[in-house]
C-alpha positions as CSV (number, residue, x, y, z in Angstrom):
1,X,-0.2,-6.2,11.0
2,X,2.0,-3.2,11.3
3,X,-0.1,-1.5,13.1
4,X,0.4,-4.5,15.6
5,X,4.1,-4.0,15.4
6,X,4.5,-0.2,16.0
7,X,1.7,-0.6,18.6
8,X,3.8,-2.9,20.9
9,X,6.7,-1.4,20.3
10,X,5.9,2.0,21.3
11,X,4.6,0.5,24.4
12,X,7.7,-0.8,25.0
13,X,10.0,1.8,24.3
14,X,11.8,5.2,26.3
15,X,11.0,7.0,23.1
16,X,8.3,6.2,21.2
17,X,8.5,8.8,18.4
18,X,11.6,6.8,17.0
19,X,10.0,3.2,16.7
20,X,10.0,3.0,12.7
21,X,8.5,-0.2,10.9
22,X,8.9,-0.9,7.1
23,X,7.3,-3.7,5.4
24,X,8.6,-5.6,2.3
25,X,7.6,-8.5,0.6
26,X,10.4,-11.0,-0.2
27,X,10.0,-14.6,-1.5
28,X,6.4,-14.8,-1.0
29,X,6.4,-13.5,3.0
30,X,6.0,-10.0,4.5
31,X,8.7,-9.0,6.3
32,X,8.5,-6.4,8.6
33,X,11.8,-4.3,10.1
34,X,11.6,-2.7,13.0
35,X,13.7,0.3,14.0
36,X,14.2,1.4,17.7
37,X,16.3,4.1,19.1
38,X,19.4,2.4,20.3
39,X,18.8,2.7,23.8
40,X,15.4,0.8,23.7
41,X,16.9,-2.3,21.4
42,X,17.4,-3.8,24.7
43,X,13.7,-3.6,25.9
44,X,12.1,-4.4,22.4
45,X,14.6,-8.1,22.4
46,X,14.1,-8.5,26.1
47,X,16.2,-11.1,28.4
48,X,17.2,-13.6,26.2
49,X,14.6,-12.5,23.4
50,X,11.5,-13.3,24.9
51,X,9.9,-10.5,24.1
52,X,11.3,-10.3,20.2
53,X,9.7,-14.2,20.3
54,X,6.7,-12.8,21.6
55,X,6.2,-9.9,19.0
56,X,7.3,-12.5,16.3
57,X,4.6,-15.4,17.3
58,X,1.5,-12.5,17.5
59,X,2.8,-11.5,14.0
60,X,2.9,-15.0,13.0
61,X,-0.6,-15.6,14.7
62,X,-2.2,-12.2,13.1
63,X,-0.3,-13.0,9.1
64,X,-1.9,-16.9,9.2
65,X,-5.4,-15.4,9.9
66,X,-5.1,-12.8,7.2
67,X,-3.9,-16.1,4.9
68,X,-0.6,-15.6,4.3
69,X,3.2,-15.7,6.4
70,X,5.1,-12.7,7.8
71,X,8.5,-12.1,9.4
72,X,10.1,-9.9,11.7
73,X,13.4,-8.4,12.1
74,X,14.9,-6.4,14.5
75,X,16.9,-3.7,13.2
């Protein structure tokens, strides 16, 4: 699943080389935190987060096969 993450985002982003994604497990999810460079925050979130809601229901899609729940944040 973070390989899903970092995939999309460094499709998205200017500068790929600074898309960082950490995972943590906290009250019985995954939750994953993705880091862009601060001029690319604006393509990972897109117009009125579509594209953060789009990342975050794959994720959700990919963590309910695998049998269990994950989160996303964008940092």
């Amino acid at each position: 699943m973070k390989e899903l993450i970092e995939y999309m985002a460094r499709s998205l982003a200017s500068d790929p080389d600074a898309v960082v994604v950490t995972e943590s497990m906290e009250d019985g999810r995954i939750v994953f935190r993705l880091q862009v460079a601060d001029e690319d925050k604006g393509k990972v979130i897109g117009r009125q987060g579509r594209v953060a809601q789009a990342m975050r229901t794959l994720l959700r899609v990919a963590a309910v096969k695998d049998g269990s729940q994950a989160v996303l944040e964008i940092v």
